[in-house]
N, CA, C and O atoms as a printed pandas DataFrame, in Angstrom:
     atom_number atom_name residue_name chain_id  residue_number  x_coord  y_coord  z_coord
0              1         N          UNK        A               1   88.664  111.811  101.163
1              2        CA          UNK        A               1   89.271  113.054  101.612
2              3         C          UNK        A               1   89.100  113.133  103.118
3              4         O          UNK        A               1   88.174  112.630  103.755
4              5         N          UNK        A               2   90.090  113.813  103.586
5              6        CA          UNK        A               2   89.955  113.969  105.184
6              7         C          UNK        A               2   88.911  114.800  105.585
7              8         O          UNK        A               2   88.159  115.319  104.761
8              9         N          UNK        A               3   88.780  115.008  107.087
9             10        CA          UNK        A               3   87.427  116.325  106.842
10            11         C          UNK        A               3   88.372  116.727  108.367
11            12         O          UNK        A               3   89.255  116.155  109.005
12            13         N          UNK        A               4   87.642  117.981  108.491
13            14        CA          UNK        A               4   88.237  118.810  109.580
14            15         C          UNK        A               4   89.558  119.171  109.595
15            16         O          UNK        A               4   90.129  119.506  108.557
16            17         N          UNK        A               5   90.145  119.138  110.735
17            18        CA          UNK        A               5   91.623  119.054  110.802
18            19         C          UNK        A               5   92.880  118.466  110.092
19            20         O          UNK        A               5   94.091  118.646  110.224
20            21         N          UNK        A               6   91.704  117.293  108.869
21            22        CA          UNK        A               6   92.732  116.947  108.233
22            23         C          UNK        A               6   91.827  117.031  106.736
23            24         O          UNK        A               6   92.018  116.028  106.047
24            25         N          UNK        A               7   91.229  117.672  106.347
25            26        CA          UNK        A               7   90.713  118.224  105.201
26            27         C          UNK        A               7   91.581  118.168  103.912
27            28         O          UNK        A               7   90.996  117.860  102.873
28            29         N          UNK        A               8   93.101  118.469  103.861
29            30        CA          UNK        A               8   93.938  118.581  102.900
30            31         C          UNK        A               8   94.102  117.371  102.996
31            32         O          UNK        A               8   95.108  117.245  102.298
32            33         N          UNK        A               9   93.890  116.512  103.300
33            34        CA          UNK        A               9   94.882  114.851  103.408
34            35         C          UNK        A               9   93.969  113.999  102.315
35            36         O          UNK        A               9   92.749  114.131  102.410
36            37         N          UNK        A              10   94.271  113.503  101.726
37            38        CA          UNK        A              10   94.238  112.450  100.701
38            39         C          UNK        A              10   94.216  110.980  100.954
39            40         O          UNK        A              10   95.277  110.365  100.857
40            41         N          UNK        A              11   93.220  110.412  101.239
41            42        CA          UNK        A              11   93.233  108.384  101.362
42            43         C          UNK        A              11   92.815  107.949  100.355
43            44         O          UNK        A              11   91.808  108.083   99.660
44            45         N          UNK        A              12   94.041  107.200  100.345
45            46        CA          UNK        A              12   94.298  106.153   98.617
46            47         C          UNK        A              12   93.593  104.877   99.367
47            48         O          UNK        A              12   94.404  104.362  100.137
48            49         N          UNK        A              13   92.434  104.274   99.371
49            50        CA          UNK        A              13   92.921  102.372   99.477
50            51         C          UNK        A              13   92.235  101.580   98.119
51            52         O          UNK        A              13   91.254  101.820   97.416
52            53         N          UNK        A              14   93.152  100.638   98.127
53            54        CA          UNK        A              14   92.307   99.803   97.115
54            55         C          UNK        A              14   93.227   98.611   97.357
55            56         O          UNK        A              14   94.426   98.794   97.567
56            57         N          UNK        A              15   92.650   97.315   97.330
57            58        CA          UNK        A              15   92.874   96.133   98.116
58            59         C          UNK        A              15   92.352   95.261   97.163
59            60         O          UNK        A              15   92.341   94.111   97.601
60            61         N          UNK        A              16   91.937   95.353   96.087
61            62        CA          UNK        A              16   91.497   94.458   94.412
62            63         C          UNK        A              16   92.152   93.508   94.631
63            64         O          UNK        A              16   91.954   92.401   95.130
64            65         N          UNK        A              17   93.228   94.196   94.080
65            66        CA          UNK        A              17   94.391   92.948   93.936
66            67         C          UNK        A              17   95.520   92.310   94.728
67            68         O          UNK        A              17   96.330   91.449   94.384
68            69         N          UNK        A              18   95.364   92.947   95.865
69            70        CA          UNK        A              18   96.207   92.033   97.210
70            71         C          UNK        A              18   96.470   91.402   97.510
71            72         O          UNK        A              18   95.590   90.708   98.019
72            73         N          UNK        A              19   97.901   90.848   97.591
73            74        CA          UNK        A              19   98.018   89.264   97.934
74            75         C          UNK        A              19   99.145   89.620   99.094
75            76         O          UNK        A              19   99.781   90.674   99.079
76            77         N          UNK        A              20   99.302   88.584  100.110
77            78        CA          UNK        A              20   99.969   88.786  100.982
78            79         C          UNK        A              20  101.884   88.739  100.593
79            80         O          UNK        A              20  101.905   87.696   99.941
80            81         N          UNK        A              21  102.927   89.088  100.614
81            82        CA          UNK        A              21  104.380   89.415  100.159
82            83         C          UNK        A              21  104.949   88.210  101.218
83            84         O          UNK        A              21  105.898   87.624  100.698
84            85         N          UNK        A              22  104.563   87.617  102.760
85            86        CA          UNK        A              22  105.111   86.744  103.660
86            87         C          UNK        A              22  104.123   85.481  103.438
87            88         O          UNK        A              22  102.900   85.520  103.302
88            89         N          UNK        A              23  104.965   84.362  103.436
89            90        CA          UNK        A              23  103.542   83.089  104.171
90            91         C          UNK        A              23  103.275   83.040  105.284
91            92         O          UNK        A              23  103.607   83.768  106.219
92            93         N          UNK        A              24  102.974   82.618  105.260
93            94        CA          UNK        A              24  102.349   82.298  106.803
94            95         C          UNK        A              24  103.456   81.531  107.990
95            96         O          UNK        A              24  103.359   81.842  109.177
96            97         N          UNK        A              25  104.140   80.859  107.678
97            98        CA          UNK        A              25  105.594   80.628  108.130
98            99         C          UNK        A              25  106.512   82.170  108.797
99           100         O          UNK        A              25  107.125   82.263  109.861
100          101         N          UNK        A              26  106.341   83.042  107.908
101          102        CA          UNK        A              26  107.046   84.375  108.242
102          103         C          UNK        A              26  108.277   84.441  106.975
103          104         O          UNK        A              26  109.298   85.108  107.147
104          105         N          UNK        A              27  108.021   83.643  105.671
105          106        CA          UNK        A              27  109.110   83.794  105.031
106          107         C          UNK        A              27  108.731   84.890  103.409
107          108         O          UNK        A              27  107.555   85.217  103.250
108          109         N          UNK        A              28  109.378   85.175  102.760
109          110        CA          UNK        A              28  109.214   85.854  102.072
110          111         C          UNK        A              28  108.022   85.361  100.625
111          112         O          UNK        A              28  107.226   84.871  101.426
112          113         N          UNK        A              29  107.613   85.221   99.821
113          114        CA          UNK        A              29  107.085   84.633   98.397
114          115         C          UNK        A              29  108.371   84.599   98.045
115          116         O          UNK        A              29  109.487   84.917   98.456
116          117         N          UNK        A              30  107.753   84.038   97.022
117          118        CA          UNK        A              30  109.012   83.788   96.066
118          119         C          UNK        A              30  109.002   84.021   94.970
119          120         O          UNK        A              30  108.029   84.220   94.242
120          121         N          UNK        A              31  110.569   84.023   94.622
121          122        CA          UNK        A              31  110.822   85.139   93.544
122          123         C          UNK        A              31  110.400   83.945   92.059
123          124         O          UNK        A              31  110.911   82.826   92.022
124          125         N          UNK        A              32  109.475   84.412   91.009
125          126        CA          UNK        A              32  109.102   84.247   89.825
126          127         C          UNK        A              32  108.946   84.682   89.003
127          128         O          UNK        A              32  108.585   85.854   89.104
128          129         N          UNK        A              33  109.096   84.070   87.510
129          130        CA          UNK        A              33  109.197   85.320   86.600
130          131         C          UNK        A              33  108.008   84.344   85.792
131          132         O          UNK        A              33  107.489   83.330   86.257
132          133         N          UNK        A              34  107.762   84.918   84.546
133          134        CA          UNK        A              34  106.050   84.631   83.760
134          135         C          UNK        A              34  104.782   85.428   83.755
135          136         O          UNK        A              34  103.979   85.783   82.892
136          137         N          UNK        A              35  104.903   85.567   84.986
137          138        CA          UNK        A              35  103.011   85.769   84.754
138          139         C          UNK        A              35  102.968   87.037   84.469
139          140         O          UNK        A              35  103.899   87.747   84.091
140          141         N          UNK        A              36  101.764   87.350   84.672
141          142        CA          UNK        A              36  101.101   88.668   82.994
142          143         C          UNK        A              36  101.321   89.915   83.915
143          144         O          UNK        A              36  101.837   90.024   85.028
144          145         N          UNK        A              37  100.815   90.713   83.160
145          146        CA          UNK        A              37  100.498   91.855   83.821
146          147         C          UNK        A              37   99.119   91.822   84.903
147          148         O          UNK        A              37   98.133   91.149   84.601
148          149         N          UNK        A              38   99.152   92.330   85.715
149          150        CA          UNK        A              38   98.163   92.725   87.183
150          151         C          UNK        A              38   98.138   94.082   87.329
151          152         O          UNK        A              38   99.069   94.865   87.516
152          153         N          UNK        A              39   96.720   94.306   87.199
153          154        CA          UNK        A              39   96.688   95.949   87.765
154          155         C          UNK        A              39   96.644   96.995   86.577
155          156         O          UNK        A              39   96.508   96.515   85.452
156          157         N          UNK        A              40   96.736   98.291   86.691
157          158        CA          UNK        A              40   96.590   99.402   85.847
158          159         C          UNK        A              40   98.107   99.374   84.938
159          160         O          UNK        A              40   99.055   99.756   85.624
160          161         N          UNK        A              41   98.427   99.016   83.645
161          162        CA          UNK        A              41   99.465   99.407   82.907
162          163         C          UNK        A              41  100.025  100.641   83.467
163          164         O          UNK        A              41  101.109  100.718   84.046
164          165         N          UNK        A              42   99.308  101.479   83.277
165          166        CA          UNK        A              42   99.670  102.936   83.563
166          167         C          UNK        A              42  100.912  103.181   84.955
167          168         O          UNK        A              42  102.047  103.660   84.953
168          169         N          UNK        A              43  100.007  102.571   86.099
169          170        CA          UNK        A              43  101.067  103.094   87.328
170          171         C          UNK        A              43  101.529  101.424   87.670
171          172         O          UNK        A              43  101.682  101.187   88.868
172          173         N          UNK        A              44  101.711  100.503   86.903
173          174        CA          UNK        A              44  102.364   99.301   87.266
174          175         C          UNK        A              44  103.684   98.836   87.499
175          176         O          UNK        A              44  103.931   98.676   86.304
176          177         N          UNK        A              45  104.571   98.542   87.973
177          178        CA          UNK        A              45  105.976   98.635   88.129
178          179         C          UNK        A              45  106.514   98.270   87.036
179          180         O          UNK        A              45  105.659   97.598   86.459
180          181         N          UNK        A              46  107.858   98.346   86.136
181          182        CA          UNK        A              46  108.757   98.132   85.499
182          183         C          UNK        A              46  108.748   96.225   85.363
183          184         O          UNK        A              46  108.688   95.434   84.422
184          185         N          UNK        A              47  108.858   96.092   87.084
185          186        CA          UNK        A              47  109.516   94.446   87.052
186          187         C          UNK        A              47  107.786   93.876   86.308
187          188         O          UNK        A              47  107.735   93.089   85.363
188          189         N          UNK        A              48  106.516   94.481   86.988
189          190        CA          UNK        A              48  105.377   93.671   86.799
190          191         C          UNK        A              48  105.546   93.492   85.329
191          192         O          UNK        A              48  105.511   92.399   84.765
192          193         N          UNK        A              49  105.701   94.458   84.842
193          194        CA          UNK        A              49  105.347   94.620   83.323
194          195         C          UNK        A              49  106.840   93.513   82.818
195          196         O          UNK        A              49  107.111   93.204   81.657
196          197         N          UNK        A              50  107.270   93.280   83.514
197          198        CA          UNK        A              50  108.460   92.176   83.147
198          199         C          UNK        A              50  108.143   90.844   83.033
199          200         O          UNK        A              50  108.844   90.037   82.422
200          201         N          UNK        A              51  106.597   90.450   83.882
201          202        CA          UNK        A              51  106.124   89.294   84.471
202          203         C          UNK        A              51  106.709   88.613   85.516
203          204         O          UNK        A              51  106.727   87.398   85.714
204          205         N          UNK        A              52  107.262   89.648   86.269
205          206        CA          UNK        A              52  108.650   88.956   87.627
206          207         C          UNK        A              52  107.274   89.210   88.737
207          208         O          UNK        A              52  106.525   90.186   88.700
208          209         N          UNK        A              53  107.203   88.250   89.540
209          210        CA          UNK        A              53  106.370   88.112   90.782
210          211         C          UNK        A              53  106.299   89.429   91.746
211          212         O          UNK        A              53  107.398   89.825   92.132
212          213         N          UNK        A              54  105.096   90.200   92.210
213          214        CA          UNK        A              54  104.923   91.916   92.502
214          215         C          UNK        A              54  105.874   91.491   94.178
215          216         O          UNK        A              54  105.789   90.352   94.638
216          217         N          UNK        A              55  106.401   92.182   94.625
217          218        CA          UNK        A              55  106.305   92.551   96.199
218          219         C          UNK        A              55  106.487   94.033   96.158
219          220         O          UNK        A              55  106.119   94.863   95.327
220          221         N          UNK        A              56  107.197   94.153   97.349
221          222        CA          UNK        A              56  106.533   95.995   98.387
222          223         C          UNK        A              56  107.275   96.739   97.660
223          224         O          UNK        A              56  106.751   97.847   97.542
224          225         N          UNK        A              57  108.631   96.622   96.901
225          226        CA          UNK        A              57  108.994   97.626   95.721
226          227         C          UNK        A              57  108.167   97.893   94.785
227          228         O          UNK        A              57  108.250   99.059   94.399
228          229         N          UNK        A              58  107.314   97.193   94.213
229          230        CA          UNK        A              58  106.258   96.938   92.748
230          231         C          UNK        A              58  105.286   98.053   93.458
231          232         O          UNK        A              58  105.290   99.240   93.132
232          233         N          UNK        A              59  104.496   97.518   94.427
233          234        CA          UNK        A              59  103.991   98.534   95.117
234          235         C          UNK        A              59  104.490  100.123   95.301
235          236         O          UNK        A              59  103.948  101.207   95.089
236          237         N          UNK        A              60  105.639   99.758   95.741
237          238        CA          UNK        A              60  105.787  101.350   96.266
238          239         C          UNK        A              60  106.044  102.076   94.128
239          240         O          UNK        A              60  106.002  103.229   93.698
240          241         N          UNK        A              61  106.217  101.091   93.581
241          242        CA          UNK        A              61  106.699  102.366   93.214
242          243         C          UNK        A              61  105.669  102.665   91.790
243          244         O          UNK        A              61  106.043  103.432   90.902
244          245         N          UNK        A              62  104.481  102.016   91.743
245          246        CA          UNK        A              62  103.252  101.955   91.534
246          247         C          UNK        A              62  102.769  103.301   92.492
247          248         O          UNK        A              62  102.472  104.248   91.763
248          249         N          UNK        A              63  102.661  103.527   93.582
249          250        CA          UNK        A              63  101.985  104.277   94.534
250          251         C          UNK        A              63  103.508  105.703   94.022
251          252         O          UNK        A              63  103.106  106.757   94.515
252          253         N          UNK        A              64  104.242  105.845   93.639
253          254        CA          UNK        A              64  105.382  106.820   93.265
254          255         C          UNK        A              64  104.506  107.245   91.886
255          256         O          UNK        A              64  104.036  108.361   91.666
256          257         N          UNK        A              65  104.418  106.123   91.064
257          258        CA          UNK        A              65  103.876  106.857   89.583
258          259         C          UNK        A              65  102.331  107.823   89.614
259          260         O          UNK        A              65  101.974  108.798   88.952
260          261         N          UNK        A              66  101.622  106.985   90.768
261          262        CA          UNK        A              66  100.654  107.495   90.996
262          263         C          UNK        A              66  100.351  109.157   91.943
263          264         O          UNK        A              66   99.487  110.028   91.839
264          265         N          UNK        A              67  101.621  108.964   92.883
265          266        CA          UNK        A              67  101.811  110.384   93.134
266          267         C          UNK        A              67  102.113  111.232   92.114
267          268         O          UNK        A              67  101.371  112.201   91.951
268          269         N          UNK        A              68  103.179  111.053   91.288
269          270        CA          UNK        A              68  103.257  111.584   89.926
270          271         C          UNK        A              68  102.210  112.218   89.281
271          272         O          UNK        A              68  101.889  113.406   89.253
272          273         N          UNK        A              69  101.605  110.975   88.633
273          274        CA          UNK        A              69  100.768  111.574   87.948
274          275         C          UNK        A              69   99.565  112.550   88.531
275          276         O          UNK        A              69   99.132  113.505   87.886
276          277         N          UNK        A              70   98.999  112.100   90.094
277          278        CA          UNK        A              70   98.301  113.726   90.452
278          279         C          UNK        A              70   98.795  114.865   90.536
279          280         O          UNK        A              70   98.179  115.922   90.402
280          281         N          UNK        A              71  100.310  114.688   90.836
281          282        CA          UNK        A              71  101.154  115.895   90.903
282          283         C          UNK        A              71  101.047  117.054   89.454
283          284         O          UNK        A              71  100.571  118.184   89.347
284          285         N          UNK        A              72  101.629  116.276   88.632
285          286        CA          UNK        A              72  101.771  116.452   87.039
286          287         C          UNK        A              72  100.331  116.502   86.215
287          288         O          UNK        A              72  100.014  117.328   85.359
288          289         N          UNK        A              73   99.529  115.354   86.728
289          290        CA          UNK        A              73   97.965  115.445   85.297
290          291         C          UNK        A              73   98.512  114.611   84.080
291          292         O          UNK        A              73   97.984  114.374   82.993
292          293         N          UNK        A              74   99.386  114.345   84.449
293          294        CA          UNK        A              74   99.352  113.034   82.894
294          295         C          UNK        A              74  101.045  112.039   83.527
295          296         O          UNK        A              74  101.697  112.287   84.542
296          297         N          UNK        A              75  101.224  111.280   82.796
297          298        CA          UNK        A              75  102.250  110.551   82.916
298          299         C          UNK        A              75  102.758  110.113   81.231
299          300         O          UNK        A              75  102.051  109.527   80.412
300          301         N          UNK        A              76  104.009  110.534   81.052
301          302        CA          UNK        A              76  104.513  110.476   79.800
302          303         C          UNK        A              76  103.659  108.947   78.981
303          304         O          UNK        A              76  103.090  109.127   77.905
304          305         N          UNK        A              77  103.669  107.617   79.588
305          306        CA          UNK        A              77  103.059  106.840   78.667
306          307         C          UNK        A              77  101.705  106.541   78.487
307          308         O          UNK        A              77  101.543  105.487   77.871
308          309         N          UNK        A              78  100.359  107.297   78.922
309          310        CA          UNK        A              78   99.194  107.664   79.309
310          311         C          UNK        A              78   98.406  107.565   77.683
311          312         O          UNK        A              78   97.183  107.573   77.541
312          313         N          UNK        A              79   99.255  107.487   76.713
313          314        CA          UNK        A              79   98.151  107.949   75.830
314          315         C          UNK        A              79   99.079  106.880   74.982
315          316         O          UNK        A              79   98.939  107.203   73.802
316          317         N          UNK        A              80   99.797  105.964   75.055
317          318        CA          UNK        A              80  100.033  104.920   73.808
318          319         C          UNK        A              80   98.915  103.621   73.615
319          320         O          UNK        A              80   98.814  102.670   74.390
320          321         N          UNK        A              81   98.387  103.769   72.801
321          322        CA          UNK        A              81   97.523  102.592   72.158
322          323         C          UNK        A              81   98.313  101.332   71.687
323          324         O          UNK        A              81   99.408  101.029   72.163
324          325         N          UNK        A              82   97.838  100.802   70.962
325          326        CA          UNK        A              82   97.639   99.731   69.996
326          327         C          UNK        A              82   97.636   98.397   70.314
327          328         O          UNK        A              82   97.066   98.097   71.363
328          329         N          UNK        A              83   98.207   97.396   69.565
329          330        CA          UNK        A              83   98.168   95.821   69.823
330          331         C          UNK        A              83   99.565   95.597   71.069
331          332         O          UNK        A              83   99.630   94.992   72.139
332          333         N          UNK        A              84  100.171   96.105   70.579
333          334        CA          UNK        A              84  101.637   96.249   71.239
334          335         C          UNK        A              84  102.047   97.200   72.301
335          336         O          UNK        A              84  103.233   97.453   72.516
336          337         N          UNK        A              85  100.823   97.857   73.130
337          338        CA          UNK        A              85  100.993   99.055   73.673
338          339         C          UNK        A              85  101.691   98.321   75.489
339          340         O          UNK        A              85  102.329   99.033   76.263
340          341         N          UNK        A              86  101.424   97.176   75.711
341          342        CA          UNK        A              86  102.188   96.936   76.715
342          343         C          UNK        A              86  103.541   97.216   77.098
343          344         O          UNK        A              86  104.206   97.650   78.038
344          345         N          UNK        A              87  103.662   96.656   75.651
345          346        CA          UNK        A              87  105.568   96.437   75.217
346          347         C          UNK        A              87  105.793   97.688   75.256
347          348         O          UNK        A              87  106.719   97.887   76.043
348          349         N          UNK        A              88  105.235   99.084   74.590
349          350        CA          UNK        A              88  105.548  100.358   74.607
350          351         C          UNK        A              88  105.451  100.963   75.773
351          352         O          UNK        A              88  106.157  101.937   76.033
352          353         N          UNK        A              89  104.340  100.337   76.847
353          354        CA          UNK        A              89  104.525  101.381   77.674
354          355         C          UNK        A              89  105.945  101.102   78.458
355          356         O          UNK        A              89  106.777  101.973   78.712
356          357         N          UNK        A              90  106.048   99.694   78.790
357          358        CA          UNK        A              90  107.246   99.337   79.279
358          359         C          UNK        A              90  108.778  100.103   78.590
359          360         O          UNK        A              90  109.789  100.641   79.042
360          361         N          UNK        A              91  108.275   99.803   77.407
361          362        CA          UNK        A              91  109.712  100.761   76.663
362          363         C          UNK        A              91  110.318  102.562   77.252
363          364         O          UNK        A              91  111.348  103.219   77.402
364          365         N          UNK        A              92  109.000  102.640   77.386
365          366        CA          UNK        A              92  108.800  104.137   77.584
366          367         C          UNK        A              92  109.061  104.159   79.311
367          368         O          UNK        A              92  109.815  105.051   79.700
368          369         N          UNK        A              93  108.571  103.374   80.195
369          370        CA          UNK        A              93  108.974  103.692   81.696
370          371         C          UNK        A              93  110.305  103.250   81.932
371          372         O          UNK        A              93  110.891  103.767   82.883
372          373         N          UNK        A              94  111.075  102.135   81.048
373          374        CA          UNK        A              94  112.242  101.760   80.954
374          375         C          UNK        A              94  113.102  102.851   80.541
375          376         O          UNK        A              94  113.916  103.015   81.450
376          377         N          UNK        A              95  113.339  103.800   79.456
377          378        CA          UNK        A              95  113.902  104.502   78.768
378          379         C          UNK        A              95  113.939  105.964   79.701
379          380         O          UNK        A              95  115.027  106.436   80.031
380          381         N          UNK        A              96  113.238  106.321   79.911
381          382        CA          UNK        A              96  112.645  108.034   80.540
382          383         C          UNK        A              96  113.941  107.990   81.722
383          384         O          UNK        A              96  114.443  107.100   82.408
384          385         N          UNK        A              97  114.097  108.997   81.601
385          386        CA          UNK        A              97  115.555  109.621   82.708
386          387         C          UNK        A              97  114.446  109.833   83.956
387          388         O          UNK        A              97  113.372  110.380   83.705
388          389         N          UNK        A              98  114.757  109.379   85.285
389          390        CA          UNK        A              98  114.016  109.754   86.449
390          391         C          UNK        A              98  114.146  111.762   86.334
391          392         O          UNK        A              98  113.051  112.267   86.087
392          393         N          UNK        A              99  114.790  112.324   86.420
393          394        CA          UNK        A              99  114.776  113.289   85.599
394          395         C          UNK        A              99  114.028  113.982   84.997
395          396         O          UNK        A              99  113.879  115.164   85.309
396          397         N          UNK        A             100  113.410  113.443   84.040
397          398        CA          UNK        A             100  112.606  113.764   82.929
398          399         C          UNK        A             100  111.067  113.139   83.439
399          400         O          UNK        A             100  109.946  113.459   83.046
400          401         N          UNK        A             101  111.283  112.608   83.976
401          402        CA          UNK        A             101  109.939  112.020   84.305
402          403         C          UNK        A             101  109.504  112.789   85.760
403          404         O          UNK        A             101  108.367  112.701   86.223
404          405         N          UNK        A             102  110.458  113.455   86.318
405          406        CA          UNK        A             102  109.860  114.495   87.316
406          407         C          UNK        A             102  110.180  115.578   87.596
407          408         O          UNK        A             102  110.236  116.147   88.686
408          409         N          UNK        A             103  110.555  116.118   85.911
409          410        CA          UNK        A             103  111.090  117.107   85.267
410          411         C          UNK        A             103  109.591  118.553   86.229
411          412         O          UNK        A             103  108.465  118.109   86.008
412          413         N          UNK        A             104  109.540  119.627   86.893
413          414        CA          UNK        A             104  108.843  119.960   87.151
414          415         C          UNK        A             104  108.067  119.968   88.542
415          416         O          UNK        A             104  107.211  120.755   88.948
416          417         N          UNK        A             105  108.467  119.174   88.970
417          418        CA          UNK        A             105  107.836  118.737   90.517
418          419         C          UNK        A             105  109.140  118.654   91.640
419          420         O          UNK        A             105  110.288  118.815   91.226
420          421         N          UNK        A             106  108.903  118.424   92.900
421          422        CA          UNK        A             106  109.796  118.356   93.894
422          423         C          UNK        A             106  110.624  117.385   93.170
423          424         O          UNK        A             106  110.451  116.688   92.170
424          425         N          UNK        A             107  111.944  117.636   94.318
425          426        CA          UNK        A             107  112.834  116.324   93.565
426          427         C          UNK        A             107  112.987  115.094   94.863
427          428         O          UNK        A             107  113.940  114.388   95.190
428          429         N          UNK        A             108  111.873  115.195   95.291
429          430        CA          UNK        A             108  111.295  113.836   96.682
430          431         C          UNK        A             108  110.508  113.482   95.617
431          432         O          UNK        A             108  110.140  112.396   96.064
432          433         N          UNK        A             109  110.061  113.551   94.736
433          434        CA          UNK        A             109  109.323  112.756   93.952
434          435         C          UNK        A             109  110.640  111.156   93.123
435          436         O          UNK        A             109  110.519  109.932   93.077
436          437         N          UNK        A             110  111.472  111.902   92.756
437          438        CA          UNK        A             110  112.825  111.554   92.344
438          439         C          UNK        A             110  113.275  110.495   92.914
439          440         O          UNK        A             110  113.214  109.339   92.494
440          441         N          UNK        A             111  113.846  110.983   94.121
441          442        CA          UNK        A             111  114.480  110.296   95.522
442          443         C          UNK        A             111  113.529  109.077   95.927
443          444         O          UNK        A             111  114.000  107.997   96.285
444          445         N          UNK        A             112  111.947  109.364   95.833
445          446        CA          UNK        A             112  111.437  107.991   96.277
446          447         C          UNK        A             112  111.688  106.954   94.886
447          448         O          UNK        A             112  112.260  105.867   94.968
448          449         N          UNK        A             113  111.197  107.471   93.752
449          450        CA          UNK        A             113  110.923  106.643   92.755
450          451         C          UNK        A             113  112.780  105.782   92.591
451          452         O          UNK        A             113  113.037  104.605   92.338
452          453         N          UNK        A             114  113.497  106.650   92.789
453          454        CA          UNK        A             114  114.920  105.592   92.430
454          455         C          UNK        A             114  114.655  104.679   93.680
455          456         O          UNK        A             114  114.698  103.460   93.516
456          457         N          UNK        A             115  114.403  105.161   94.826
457          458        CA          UNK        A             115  114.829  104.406   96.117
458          459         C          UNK        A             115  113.845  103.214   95.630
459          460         O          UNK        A             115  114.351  102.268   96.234
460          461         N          UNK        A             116  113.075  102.837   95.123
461          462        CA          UNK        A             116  112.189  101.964   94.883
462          463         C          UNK        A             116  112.521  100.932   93.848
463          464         O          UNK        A             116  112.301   99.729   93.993
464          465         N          UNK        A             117  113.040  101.458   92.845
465          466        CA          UNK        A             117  113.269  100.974   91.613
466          467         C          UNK        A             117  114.789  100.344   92.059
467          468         O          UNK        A             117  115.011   99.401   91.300
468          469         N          UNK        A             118  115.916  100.526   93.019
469          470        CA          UNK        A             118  116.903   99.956   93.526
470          471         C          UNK        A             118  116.572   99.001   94.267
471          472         O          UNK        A             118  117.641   98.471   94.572
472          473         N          UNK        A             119  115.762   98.460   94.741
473          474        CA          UNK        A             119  114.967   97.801   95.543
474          475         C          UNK        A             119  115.015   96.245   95.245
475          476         O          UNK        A             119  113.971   95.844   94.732
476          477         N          UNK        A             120  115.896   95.361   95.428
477          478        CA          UNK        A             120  116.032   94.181   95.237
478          479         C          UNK        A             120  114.357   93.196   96.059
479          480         O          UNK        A             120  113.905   93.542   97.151
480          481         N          UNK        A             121  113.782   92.111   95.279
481          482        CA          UNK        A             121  112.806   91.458   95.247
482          483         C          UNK        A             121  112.243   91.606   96.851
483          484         O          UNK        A             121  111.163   92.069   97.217
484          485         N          UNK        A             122  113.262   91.095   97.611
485          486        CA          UNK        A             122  113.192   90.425   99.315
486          487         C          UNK        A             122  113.196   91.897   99.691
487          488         O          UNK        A             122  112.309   91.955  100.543
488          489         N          UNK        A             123  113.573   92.824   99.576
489          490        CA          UNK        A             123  114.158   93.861  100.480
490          491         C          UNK        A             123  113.069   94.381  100.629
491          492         O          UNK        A             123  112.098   94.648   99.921
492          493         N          UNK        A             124  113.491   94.536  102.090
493          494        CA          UNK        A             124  112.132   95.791  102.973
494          495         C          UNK        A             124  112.785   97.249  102.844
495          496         O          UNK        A             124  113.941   97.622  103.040
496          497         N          UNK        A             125  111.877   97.793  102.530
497          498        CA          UNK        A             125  112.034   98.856  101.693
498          499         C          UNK        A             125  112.324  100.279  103.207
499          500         O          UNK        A             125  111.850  100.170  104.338
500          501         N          UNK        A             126  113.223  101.491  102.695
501          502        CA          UNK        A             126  113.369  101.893  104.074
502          503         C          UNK        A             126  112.171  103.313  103.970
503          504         O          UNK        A             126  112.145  104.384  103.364
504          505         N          UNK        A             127  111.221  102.545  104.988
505          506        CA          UNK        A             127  110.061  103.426  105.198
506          507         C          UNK        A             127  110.350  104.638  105.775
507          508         O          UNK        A             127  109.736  105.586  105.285
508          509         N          UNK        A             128  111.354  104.962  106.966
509          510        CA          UNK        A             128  111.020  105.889  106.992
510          511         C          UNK        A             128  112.052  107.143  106.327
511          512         O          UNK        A             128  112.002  108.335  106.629
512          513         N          UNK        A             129  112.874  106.573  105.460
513          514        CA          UNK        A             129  113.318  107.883  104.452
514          515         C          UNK        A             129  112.466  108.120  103.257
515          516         O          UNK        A             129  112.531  109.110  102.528
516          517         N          UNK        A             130  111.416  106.800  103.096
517          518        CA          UNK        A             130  110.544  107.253  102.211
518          519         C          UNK        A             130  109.007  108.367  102.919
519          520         O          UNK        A             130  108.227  109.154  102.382
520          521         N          UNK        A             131  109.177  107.902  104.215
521          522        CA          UNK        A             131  107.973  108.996  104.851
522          523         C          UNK        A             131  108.512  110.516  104.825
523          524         O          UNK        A             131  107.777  111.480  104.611
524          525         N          UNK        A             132  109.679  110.584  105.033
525          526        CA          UNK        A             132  110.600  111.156  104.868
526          527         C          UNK        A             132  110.599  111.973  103.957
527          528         O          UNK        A             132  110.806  113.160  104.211
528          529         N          UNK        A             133  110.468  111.728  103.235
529          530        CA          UNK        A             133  110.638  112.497  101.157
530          531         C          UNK        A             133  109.206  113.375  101.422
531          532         O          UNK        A             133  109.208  114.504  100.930
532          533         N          UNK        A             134  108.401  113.100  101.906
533          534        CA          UNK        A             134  106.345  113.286  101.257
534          535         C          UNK        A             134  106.193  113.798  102.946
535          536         O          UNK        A             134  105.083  113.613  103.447
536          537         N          UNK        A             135  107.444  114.529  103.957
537          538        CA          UNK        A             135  106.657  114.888  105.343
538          539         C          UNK        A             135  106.968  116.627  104.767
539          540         O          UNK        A             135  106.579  117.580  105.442
């Protein structure tokens, strides 16, 4: 939490699972599909849960569900169990109308989460209409 002058402000970091999105060349990763899930089911992107390789969309829109859910206090797929609960939660973040999923809250909650989810693999994402949405 901030203190003083910035008391209301909120710092997220967590750097667990970080991997760099450029090589070292200056070129992008590359695009792959397979590997597992990484990270919290809960606020994980659509594509991760696809096994398609994370970049700065996966992110952002991981950091969107997660605004969400402090906004809201729960997130519609928060409470599915079982053997198969991957596949469900995916079903369930796949299916849900952006809409419905921020049925209740600003509609900059909305506006970032599509702008994210339109977000082709390579694309740099446009920061500042997303600073934009949350000023």
């Amino acid at each position: 939490m901030g203190r003083q002058g910035t008391r209301n402000r909120v710092y997220i970091f967590d750097f667990g699972l970080s991997q760099k999105y450029m090589s070292p060349t200056g070129e992008h990763i590359p695009y792959r599909e397979g590997g597992h899930l990484v990270g919290t089911a809960r606020f994980a992107s659509i594509n991760t849960h696809k096994g398609i390789e994370q970049s700065r969309r996966d992110d952002l829109e991981s950091l969107c569900y997660t605004l969400i859910y402090l906004t809201k206090g729960r997130l519609p797929w928060q409470n599915i169990n079982g053997d198969d609960k991957y596949t469900k939660i995916l079903a369930k973040k796949s299916e849900i109308s952006l809409q419905e999923l921020c049925q209740g809250i600003p509609s900059e909650f909305m506006n970032m989460l599509k702008h994210c989810r339109e977000l082709k693999f390579e694309e740099e994402p446009n920061y500042d209409y997303l600073k934009g949405q949350v000023r």
